[in-house]
N, C-alpha and C positions, 0 to 999 in steps of 0.2 A: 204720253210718248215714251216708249222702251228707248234709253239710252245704253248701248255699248263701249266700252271701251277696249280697245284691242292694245295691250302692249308687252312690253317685258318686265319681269317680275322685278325689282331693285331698279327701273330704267328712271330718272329723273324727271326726267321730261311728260312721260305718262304716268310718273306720281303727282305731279301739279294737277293734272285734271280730277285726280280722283278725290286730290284734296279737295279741289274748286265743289264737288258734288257735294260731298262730306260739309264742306262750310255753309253751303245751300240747301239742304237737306233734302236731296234730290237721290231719287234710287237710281238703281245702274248695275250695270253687270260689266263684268272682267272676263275677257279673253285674253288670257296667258300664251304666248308666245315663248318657246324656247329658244333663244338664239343659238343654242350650241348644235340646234338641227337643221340651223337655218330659213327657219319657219317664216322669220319675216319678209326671205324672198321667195318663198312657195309663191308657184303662181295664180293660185286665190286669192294670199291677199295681195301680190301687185296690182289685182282687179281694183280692190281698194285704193291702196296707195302704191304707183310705179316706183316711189324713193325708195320704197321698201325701208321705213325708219316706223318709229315708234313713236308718241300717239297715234292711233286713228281711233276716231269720235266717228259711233253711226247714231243716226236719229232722226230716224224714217226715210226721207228722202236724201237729208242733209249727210255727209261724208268730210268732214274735215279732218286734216294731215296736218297739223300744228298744234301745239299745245296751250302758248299764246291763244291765239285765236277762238280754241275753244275755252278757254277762260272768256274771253269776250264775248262769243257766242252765247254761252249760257247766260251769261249775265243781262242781255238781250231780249233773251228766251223766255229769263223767269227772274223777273225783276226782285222778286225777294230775296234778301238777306244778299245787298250786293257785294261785287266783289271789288266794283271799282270807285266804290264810293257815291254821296248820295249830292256830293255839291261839285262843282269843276275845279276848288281848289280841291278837295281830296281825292276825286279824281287823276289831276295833275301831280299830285304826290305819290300816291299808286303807280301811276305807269313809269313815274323814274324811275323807281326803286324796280320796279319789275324789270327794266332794261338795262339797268346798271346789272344786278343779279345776272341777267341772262346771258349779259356781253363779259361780265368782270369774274364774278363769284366761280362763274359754270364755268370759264374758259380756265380759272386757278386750281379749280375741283379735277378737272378731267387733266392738266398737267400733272398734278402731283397723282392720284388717284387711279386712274386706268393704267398704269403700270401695274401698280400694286392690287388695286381688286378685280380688275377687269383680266387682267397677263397674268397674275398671280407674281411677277416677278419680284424680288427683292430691291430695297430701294439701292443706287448704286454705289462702287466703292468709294468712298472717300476720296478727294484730289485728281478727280478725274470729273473732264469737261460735262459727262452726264449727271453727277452730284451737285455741282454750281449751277445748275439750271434747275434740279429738284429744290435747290435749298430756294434760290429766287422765285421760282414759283409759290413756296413754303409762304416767304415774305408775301406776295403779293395775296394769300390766302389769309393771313394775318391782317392785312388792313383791312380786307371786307370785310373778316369778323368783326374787326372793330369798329366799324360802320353799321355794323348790323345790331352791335351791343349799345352804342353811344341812341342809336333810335330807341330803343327800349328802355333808358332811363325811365322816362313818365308815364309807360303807358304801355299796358299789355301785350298790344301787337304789333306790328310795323308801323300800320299808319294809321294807329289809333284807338279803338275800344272795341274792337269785333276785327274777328279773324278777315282779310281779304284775300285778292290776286298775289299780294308782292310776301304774302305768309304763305302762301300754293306755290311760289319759286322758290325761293327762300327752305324754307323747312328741309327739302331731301337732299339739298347741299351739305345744310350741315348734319343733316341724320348721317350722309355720306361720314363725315369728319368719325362720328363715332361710332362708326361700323368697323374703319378702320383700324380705331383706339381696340376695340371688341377683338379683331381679327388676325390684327398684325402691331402686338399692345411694344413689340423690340422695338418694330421699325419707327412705330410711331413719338416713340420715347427719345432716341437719337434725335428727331429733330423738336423735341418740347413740345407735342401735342397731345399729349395723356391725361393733362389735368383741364382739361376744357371746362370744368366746371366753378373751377376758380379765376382761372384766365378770364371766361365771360360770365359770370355768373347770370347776367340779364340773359344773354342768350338759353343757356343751360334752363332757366327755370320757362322762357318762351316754350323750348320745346317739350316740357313736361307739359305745360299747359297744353298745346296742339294734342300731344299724346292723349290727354285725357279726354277729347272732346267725343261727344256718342260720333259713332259709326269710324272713328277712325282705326281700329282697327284691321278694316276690311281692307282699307287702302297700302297695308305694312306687306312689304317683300315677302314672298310664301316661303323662300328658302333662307331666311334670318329667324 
C-alpha cells in the first residue's frame, strides 16, 4: 500500500506521522507544501482536506486529516512495531502522554514560538503586557519539559523501551525548542533556554537517540 503524506516542511503535526512511519518501518512519500504560496489552500488539495491544515495521510482509498488518528490508524494497519503499546496498561500510558503533549506541550510551543519562528518577530519589550505572557507561556513550557525529563529517568523513551505515539508528539516540540536556540540563540538566552542540554539532560540525550534511528532523517525539515 503507497502511503503519502502531504504536509509543510517544519509543521509539527505532520512531523508526528512521519515519525509514526519511521518507528514502524513503513515506506512513504512526502508532499511538501509551501505555505508561503498558499498551497494548502489550492483547490486540489481542499479536494483532500476542505481545513486546508496539515497532515493529510493518503492510502489508497483511505484520506485522513489528523495526525492523531493517523498514528492510530497505522497502528491498526500494521500491527508491528506498535505505537500504542502491546497491553491496555501501556496502552493507557501512551495516549495520556499523547493528549497531554497535544493539549499542554503544543499549545506552550506555539505561544512562545509562532511569534518568533513562524512571524519571524522579536520576542517583546520588556514590562510590557506582551512580555508577561511570553515569559508565562516560557513557565508553562518549562514544566512539560520537566514532565517530559522526570519520564525518561528509567527508561529510554516515554513509555518505555521502543520508540512510540507519545515520542511521534513529543520529539518536534522539542526539536522546535532547539531550532530556536539554533535561530534566535539572543532571544532565546534572555529567557534561559540555551542550555537545554543541561537543564534536561534526559531529554537532550532522548532526542539524540530519535535522531539516530535508520530513516529518520527523511522525516527533518528540508529548510533546517
Amino acid at each position: 500500500m503507497q502511503i503519502t503524506v502531504y504536509t509543510v516542511s517544519g509543521a509539527p503535526r505532520g512531523w508526528r506521522v512521519l515519525l509514526g512511519l519511521t518507528f514502524k518501518r513503513i515506506d512513504y512519500d512526502i508532499r511538501l507544501l509551501e505555505a508561503s504560496k498558499g498551497e494548502h489552500k489550492a483547490a486540489d488539495y481542499l479536494e483532500l482536506n476542505p481545513r486546508g491544515t496539515v497532515p493529510t495521510v493518503v492510502a489508497g482509498n483511505i484520506v485522513l486529516r489528523d495526525s492523531i488518528g493517523s498514528l492510530a490508524w497505522l497502528d491498526r494497519q500494521f500491527p508491528d512495531n506498535p505505537l500504542f503499546g502491546k497491553t491496555a496498561d501501556q496502552a493507557a500510558d501512551i495516549w495520556q502522554i499523547v493528549f497531554e503533549a497535544d493539549d499542554y506541550l503544543r499549545t506552550a510551543i506555539n505561544d512562545v514560538f509562532f511569534p518568533l519562528l513562524v512571524k519571524g518577530e522579536p520576542f517583546p519589550d520588556p514590562d510590557t503586557e506582551e512580555a508577561a505572557e511570553t515569559t508565562e507561556a516560557m513557565e508553562r513550557l518549562r514544566f512539560e519539559c520537566q514532565r517530559l525529563e522526570d519520564l525518561l529517568d528509567e527508561q529510554p523513551y516515554l513509555a518505555g523501551n521502543s520508540a512510540s505515539a507519545a515520542d511521534a508528539v513529543c520529539f518536534p516540540e522539542i526539536r522546535l525548542i532547539q531550532r530556536a536556540v539554533e535561530t534566535r540563540y539572543d532571544d532565546m538566552q534572555a529567557y534561559g533556554m540555551t542550555k537545554l542540554a543541561e537543564q534536561y539532560p534526559n531529554l537532550d540525550a532522548w532526542k539524540s537517540r530519535i535522531s539516530n534511528l535508520e530513516g529518520y532523517q527523511k522525516t527533518t525539515p528540508v529548510h533546517w
